[in-house]
N, C-alpha and C positions, 0 to 999 in steps of 0.2 A: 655243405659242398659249395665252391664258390667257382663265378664262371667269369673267367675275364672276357671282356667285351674285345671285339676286331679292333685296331687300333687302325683309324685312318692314315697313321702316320707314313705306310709305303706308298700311299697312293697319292698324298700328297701333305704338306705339313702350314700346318696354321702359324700364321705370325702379328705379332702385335704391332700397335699403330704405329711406335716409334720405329719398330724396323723396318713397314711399308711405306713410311716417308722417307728412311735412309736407302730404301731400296728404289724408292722410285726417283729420287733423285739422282742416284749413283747411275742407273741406267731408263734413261727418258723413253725406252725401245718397247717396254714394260706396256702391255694390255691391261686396261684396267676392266675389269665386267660386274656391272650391277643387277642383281636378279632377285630384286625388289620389283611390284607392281609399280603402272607405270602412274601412277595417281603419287606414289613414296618416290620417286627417282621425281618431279616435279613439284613434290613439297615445299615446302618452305625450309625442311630440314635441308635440303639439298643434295648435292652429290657428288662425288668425289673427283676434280679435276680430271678430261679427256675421257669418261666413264662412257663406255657401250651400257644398252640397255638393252636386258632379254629375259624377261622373268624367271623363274627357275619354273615353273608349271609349262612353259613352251620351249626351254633349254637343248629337250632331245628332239624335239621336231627338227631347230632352228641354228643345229650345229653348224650345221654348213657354211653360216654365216660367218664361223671365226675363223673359215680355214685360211683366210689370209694373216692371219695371226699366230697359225700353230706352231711356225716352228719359234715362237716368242715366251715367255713366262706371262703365264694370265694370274693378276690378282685380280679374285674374286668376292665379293661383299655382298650384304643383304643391310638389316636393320641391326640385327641383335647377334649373328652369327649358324643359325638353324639353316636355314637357307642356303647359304651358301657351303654348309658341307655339303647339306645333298647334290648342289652345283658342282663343287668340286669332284664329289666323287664320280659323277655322270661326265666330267671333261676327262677329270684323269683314266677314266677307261676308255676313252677314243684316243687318247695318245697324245691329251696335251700336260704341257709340264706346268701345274698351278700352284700356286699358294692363296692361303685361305686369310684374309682380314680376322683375327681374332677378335670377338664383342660388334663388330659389323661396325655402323656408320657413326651408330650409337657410342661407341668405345674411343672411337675417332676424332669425333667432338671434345666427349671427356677432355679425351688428350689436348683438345686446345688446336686441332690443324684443321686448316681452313677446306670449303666448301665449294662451289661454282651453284648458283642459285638460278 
């Protein structure tokens, strides 16, 4: 018997680096939210140009914080990509419309696009 897993995909849909730089280029309106620890968002790895910080462990407390931003698209990031579903899925049930950094900051680099340090 096989059980297919909920697909996050209604609640909000993951995108890879190269379409989170054509997206955030195309529209500069674009929230970007980091909810990585605040020790990882001050790394040396760094963090992703105009990036709010709010961990995803304080996300549901600290909603309140983005409602100047809800009626905008939130991309939202972590490290690796874990994080930021859970983020995602706790934004897109209060009503805001997100996409998810596929591989997180990590993936981003890969990709070869730049940081804010």
């Amino acid at each position: 018997m096989f059980f297919r897993r909920r697909s996050q995909s209604k609640q909000f849909r993951s995108i890879t680096p190269t379409e989170a730089s054509t997206l955030l280029h195309a529209d500069p309106a674009i929230a970007v939210l980091d909810v990585r620890t605040d020790e990882e968002f001050n790394s040396p790895t760094g963090h992703l140009p105009n990036a709010m910080l709010i961990p995803v462990q304080e996300l549901a407390s600290r909603i309140d914080e983005l409602q100047s931003v809800k009626d905008k698209t939130i991309l939202v990031y972590c490290r690796s990509g874990h994080r930021s579903k859970r983020a995602g899925a706790i934004l897109a049930k209060d009503g805001f419309k997100v996409v998810e950094l596929e591989g997180g900051i990590m993936g981003w680099l890969r990709d070869s696009f730049g940081v804010e340090k």
